[in-house]
C-alpha positions as CSV (number, residue, x, y, z in Angstrom):
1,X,56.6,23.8,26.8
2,X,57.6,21.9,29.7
3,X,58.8,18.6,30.1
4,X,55.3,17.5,31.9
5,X,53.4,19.3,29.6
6,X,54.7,17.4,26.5
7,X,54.3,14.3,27.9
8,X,50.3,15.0,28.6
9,X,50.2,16.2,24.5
10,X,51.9,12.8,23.8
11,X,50.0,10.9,25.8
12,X,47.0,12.5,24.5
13,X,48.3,11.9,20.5
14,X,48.4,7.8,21.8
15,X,45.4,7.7,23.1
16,X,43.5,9.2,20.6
17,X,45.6,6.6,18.5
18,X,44.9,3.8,20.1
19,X,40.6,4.6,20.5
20,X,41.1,5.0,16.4
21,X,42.8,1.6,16.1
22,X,40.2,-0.4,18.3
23,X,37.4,1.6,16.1
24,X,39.0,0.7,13.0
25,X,39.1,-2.8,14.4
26,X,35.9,-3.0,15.4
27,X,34.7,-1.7,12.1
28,X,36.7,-4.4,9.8
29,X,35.5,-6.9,12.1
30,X,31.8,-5.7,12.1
31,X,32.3,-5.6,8.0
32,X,33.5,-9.2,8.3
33,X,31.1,-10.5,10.1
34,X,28.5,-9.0,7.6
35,X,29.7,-10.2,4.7
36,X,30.1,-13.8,6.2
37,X,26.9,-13.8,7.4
38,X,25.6,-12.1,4.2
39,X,27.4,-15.4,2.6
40,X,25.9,-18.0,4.8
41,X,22.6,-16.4,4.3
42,X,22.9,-16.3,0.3
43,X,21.9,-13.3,-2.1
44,X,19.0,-11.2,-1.0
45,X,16.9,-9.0,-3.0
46,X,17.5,-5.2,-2.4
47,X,15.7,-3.9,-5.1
48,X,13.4,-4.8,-8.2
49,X,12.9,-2.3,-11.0
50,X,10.0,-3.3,-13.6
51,X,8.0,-0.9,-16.1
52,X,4.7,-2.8,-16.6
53,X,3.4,-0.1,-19.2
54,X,6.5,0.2,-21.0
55,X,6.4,-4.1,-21.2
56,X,2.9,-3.8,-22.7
57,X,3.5,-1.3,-26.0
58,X,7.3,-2.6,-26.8
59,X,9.8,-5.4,-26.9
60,X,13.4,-5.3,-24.9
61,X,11.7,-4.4,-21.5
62,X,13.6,-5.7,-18.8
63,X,12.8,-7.1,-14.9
64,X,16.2,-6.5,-12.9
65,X,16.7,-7.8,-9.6
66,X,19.4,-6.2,-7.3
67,X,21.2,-8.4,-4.4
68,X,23.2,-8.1,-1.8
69,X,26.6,-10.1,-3.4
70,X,27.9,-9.9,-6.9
71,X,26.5,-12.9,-8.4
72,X,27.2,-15.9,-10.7
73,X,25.9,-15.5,-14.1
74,X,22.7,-17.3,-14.2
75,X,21.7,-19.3,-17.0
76,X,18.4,-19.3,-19.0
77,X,17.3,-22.5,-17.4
78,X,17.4,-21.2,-14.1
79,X,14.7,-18.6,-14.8
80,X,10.7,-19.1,-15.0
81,X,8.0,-16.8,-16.4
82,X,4.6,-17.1,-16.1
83,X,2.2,-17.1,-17.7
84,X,5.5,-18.3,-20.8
85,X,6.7,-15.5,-22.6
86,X,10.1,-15.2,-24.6
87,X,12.6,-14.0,-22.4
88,X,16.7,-13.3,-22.6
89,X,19.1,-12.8,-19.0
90,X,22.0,-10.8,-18.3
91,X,24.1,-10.9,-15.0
92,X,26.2,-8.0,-14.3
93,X,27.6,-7.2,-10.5
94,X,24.6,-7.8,-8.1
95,X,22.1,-7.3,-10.7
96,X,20.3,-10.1,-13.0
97,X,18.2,-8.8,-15.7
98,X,15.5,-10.6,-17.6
99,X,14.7,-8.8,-20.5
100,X,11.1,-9.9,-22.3
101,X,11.9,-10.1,-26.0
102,X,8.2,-9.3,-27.6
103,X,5.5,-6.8,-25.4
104,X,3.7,-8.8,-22.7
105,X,-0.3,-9.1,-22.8
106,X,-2.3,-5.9,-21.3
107,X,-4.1,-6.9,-18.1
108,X,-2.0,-10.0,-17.2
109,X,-0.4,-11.1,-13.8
110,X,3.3,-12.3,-14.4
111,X,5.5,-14.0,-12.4
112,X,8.8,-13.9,-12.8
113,X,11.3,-16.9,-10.7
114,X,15.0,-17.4,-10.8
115,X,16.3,-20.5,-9.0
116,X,19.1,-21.2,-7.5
117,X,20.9,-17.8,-7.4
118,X,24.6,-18.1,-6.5
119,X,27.1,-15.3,-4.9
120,X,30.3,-15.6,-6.6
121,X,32.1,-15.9,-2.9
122,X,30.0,-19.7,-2.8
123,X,27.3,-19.8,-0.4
124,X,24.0,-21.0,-0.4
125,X,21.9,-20.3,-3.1
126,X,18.8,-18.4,-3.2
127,X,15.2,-17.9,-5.0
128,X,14.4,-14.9,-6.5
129,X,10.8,-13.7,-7.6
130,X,8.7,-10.9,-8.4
131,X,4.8,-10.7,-9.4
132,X,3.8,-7.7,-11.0
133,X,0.4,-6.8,-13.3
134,X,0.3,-4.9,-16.9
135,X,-1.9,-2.5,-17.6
136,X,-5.0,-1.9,-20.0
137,X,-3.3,-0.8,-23.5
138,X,-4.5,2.1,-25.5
139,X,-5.3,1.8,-29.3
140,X,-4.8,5.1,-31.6
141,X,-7.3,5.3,-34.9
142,X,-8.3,7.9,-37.2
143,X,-11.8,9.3,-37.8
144,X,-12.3,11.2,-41.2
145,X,-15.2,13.3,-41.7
146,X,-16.3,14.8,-38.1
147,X,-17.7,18.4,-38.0
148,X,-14.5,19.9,-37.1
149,X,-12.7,17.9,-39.4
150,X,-10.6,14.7,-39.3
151,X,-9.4,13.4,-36.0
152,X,-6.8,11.0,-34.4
153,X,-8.5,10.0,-31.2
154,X,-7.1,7.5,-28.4
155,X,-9.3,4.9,-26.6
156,X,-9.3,1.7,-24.3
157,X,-9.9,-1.6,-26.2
158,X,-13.8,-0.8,-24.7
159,X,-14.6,1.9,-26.8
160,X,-15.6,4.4,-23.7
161,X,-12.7,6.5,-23.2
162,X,-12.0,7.5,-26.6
163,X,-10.3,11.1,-26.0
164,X,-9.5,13.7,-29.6
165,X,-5.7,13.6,-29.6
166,X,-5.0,16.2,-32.7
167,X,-8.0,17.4,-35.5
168,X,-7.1,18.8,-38.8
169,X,-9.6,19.6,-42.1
170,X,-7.7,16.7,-44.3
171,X,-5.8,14.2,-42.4
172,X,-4.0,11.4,-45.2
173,X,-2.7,9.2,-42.2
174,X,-0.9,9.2,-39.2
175,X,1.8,6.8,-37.0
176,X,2.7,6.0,-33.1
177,X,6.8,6.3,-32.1
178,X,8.1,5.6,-29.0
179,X,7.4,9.2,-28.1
180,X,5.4,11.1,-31.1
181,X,2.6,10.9,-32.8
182,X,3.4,11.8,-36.5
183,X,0.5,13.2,-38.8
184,X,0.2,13.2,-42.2
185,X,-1.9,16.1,-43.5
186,X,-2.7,18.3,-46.9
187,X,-2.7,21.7,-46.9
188,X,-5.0,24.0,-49.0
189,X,-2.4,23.5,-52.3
190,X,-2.8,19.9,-51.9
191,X,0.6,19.3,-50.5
192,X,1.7,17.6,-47.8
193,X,2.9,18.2,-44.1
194,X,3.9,15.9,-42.0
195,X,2.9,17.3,-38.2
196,X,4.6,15.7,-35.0
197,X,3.4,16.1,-31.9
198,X,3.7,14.8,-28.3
199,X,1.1,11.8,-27.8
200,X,-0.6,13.7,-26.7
201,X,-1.3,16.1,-29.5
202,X,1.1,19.2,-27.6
203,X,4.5,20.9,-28.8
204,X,2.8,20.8,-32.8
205,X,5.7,21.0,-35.4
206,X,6.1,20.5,-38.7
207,X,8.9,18.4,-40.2
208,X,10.8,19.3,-43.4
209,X,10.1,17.3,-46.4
210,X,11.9,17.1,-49.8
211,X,10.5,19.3,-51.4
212,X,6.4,20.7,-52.5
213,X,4.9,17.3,-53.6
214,X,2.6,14.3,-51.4
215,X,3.7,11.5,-48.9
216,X,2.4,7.9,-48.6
217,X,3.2,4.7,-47.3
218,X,4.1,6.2,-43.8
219,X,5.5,4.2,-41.6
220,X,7.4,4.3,-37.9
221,X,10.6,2.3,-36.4
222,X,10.6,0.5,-33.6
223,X,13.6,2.1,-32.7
224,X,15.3,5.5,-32.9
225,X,12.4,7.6,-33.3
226,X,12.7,7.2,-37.2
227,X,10.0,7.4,-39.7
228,X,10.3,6.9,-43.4
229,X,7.9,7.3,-46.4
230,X,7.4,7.6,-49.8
231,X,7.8,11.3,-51.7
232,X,6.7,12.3,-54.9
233,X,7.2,15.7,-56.3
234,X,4.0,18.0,-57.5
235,X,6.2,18.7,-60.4
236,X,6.7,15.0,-61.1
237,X,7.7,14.3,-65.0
238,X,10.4,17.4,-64.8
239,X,14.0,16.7,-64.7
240,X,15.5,15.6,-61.3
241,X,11.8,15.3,-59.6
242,X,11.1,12.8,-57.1
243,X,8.5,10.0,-57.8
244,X,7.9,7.3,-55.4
245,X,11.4,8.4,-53.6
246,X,11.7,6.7,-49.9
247,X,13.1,8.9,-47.7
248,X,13.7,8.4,-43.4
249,X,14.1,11.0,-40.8
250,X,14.3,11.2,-37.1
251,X,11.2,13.1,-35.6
252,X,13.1,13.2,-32.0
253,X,13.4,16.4,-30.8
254,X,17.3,17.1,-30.7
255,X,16.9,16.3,-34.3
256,X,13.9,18.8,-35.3
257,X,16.8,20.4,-38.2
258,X,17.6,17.4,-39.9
259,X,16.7,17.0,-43.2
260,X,15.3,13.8,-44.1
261,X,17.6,10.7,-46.0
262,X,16.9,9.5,-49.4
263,X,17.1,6.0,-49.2
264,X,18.7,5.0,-52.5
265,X,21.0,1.7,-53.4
266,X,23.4,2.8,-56.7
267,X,22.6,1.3,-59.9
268,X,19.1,0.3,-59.2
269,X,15.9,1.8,-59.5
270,X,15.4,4.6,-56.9
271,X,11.7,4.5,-57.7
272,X,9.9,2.1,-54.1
273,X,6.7,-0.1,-54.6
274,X,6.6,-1.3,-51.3
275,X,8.6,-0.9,-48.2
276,X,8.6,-2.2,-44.7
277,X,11.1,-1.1,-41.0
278,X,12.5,-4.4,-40.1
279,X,10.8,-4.8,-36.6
280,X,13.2,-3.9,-33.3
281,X,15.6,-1.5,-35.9
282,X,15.7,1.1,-38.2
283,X,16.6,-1.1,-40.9
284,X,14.6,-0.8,-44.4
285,X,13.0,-3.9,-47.0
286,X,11.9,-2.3,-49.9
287,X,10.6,-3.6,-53.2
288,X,11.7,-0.9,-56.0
289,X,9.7,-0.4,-59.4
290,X,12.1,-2.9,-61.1
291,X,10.9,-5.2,-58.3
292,X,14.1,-6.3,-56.8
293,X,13.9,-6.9,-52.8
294,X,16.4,-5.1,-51.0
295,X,17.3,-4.8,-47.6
296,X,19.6,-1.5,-45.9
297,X,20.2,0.4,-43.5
298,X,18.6,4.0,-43.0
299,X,20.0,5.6,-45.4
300,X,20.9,2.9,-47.8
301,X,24.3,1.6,-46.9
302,X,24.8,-1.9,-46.5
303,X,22.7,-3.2,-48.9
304,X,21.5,-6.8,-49.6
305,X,19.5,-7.9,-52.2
306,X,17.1,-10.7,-51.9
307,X,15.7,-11.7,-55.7
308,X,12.5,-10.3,-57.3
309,X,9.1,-9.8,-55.1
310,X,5.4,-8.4,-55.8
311,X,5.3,-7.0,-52.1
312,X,6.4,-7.2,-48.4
313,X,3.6,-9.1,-46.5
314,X,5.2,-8.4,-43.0
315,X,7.9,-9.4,-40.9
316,X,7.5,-11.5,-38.0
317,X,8.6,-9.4,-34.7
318,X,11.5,-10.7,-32.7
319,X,13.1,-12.4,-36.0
320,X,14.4,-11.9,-39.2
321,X,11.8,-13.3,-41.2
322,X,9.8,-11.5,-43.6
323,X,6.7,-13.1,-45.4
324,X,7.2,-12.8,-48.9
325,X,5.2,-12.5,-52.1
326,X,7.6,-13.8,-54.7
327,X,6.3,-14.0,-58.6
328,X,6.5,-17.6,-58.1
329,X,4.3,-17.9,-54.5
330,X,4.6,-16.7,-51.2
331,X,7.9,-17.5,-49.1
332,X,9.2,-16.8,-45.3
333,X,12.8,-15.3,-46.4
334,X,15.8,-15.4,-43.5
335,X,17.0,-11.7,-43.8
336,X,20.2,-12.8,-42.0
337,X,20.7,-15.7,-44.1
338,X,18.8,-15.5,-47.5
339,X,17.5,-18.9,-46.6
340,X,13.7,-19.1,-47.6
341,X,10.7,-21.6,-47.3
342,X,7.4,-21.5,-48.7
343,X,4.8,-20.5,-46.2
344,X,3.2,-23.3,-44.7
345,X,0.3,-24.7,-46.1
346,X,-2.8,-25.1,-44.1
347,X,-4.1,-28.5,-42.9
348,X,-7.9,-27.9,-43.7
349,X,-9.3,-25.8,-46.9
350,X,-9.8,-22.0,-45.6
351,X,-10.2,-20.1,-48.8
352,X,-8.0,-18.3,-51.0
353,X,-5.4,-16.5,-49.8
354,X,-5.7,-12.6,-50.1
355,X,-3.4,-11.0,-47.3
356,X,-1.1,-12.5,-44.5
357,X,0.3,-11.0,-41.4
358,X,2.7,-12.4,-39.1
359,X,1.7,-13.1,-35.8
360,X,4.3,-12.2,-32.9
361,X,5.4,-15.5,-31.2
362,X,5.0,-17.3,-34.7
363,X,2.2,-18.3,-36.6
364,X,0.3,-15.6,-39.1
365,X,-2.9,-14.2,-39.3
366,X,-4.3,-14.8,-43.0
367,X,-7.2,-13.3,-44.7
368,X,-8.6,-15.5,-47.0
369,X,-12.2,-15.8,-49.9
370,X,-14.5,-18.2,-49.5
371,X,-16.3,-19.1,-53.3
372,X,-19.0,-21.3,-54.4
373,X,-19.1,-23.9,-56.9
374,X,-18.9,-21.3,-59.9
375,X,-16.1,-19.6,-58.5
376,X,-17.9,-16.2,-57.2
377,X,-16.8,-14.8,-53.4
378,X,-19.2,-15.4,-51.2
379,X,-17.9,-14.5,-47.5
380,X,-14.3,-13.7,-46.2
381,X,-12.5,-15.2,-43.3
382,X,-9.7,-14.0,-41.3
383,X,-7.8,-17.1,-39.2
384,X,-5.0,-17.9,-37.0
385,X,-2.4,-20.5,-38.8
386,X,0.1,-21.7,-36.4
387,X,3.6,-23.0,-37.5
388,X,2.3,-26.4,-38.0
389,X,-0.6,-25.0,-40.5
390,X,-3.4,-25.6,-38.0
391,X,-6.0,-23.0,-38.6
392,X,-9.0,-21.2,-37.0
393,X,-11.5,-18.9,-37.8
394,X,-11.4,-15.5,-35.7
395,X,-13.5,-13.6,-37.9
396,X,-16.0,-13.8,-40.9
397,X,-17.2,-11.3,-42.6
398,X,-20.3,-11.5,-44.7
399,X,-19.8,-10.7,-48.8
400,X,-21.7,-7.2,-48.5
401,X,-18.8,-6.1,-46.5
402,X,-14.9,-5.7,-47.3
403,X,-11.8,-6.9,-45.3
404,X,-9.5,-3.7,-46.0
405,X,-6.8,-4.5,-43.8
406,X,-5.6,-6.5,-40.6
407,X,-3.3,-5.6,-38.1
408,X,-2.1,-7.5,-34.8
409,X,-1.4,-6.2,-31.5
410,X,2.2,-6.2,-30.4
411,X,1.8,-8.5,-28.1
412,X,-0.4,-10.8,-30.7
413,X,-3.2,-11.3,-28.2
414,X,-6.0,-9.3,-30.5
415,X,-6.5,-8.4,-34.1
416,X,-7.8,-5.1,-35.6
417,X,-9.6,-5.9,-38.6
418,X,-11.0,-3.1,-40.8
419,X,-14.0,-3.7,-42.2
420,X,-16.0,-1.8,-45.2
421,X,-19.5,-2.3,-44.4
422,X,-22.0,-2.8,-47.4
423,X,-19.2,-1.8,-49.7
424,X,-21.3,-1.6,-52.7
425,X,-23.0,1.6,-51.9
426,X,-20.4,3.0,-49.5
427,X,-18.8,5.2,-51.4
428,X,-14.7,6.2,-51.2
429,X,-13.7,9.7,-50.1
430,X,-10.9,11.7,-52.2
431,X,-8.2,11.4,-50.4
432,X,-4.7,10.6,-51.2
433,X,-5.1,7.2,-48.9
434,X,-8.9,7.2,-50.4
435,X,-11.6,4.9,-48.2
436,X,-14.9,4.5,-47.8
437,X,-16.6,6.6,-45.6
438,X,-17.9,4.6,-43.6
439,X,-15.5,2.0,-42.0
440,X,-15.4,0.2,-38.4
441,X,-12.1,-1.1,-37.1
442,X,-13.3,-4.8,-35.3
443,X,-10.8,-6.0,-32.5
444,X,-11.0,-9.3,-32.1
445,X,-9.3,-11.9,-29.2
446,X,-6.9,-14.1,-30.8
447,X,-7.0,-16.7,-28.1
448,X,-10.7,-16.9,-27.6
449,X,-12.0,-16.0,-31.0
450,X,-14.4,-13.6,-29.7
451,X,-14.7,-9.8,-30.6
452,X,-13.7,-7.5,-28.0
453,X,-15.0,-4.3,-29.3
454,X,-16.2,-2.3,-33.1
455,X,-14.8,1.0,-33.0
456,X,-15.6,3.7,-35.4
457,X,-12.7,5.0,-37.8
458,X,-9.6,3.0,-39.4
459,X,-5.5,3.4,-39.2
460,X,-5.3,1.5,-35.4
461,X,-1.6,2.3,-34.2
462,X,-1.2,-1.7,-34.3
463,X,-0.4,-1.8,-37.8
464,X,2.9,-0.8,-39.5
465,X,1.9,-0.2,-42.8
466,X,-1.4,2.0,-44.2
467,X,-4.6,0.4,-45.7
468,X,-3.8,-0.7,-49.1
């Protein structure tokens, strides 16, 4: 190459240099110049990711803002939600999450308002906020009896969309998990299965069980996917046979060859009376035949043993306190302390007390007789009873009929109460779970008092434990 022609490559190599550099500069500078201004302007939403639906049917749903700066962590205080709701925050990078620690109410506009959002470069501070609206919420109950058998049907809280879900000739019972419906059912020997399907009733299977023998108390995790229940063998009185065994298993579908856990704590009885998840894990209470309170995990490690109890009433969600009948009353038992109280009294005479169920957000839901001056029922009641023991009547029920369970919604904005109508002449079926045939599930407005809908059938997916 000649000497000219070398210089005119070289020239060309700093040129091409020099046009990099001045990009390059440009570029840093333009990059500068964003961030500052990005700084003087303060964070400013990019995204906002909500699941309304999800908020309505579970706890732990979470609001998370995205900015444009990686942000101070934000306190509690700073944050407003409206219409009030519990709620928890977490900052992390650009993000702020508010997570909404018990299910918001169906069909409810919520505003949610951070103040005085900080970048952690300084700058001004900004206001975040986000409106959204929750859905209408579906309710699952069982009807027994139809001419194709016994169906699981879904339906608005009107009563005019109910849709068949699954139908079998004997259905015992049935529960809701975050994704399967779980179906409790006797085959033609009297045994049970226990069928899980999608919610809606596709991609049937049938989940092992101990052994040939019947399943009760059935009842679903909030978390995990996990169901438990109680087992007895057909052959029970033989050595080594189950009776009243409680046993948990995953009914998610990368678990479909699991075989179910015995729930058993060494040295006591392995026989369960009553049993309850503890709400938000997949933690078991359980009062065995001897009647000592217990509380595990899954498959019974960790125990702890709380004292002697008739039965688990309920346990409030979003705490750790269960409502407990004890031999000498009932109590409200810490499960992460042992520290217990007696359940509050209330302030005016409502009857005597029959059932209680905790109401999310505190407060309980109690059913209750009224009597005359000899002593003989005449009427039931079901109130409210807030933490200071004021009460009010949502419901009564006329002595002809029977209160056979209640249940409250997740977000405790309605009750299901399951009513026997003129119980004296309506006969029980022959069921495992037996009922009377004729039975009407009443959802009533917690706030207002007034009864949203009667629906025909029993089991609403609201409740965590079966009619008793």
């Amino acid at each position: 190459m000649s000497t000219d022609a070398r210089a005119a490559d070289g020239g060309r190599r700093l040129g091409f240099a020099a046009v990099f550099a001045i990009v390059v500069a440009a570029l840093a500078i333009l990059a500068a110049a964003g961030a500052a201004i990005s700084v003087a302007q303060g964070p400013r939403v990019t995204e906002v990711a909500v699941d309304p639906a999800a908020a309505v049917d579970a706890s732990g749903t979470r609001l998370i803002f995205t900015t444009t700066q990686s942000l101070q962590d934000v306190d509690p205080s700073q944050v407003t939600v409206t219409p009030d709701v519990p709620f928890a925050v977490d900052t992390s990078g650009r993000s702020v999450g508010v997570r909404f620690t018990l299910p918001l109410w169906d069909e409810t506009e919520y505003t949610v308002t951070i103040d005085g959002v900080t970048g952690i470069g300084g700058g001004p501070s900004a206001t975040l906020t986000e409106t959204f609206t929750t859905p209408a919420i579906d309710l699952y109950l069982l009807q027994r009896g139809g001419e194709d058998g016994d169906t699981v049907f879904v339906t608005d809280l009107g009563g005019e969309q109910a849709l068949p879900v699954f139908t079998h000739p004997a259905i015992e019972d049935f529960r809701v998990t975050a994704d399967h419906l779980v179906i409790s059912v006797r085959d033609d020997e009297g045994h049970s299965q226990l069928i899980v399907t999608d919610h809606d009733g596709e991609d049937e299977r049938t989940l092992d069980l101990p052994g040939a023998g019947t399943v009760a108390n059935l009842q679903a995790a909030d978390r995990g996917d996990r169901i438990g229940y109680t087992y007895t063998d057909a052959a029970i009185g033989t050595e080594g046979a189950f009776e009243s065994a409680l046993f948990t298993a995953s009914v998610d579908d990368s678990a479909a060859d699991e075989a179910p856990v015995q729930v058993v704590v060494e040295g006591s009885d392995p026989r369960v009376d009553s049993w309850s998840f503890v709400p938000d894990t997949d933690s078991v209470l359980f009062v065995g035949f001897d009647s000592a309170l217990t509380l595990t995990g899954p498959a019974g490690e960790n125990p702890a043993s709380f004292g002697l109890a008739n039965t688990i009433a309920g346990i409030t969600p979003g705490t750790s306190e269960a409502i407990i009948d004890r031999p000498e009353g009932w109590v409200v038992l810490d499960l992460s302390t042992g520290d217990e109280t007696g359940l509050v009294q209330t302030a005016d005479e409502i009857g005597t007390l029959n059932d209680v169920v905790p109401i999310p957000g505190g407060g309980t839901l109690r059913t209750t007789s009224l009597r005359d001056g000899s002593g003989q029922p005449i009427a039931t009641s079901v109130a409210t009873v807030d933490v200071d023991g004021a009460a009010d009547i949502v419901m009564d029920v006329p002595n002809d009929d029977a209160v056979l369970q209640t249940c409250v919604s997740p977000s405790g904005r309605y009750a299901a109460v399951l009513v026997a109508p003129d119980v004296v002449s309506n006969r029980y079926d022959g069921y495992l779970l037996p009922l009377p045939d004729r039975v009407e599930t009443h959802i009533v407005s917690l706030d207002t008092a007034e009864e949203v809908v009667a629906l025909s059938g029993f089991d609403a997916s609201w409740c965590r434990l079966p009619p008793r």
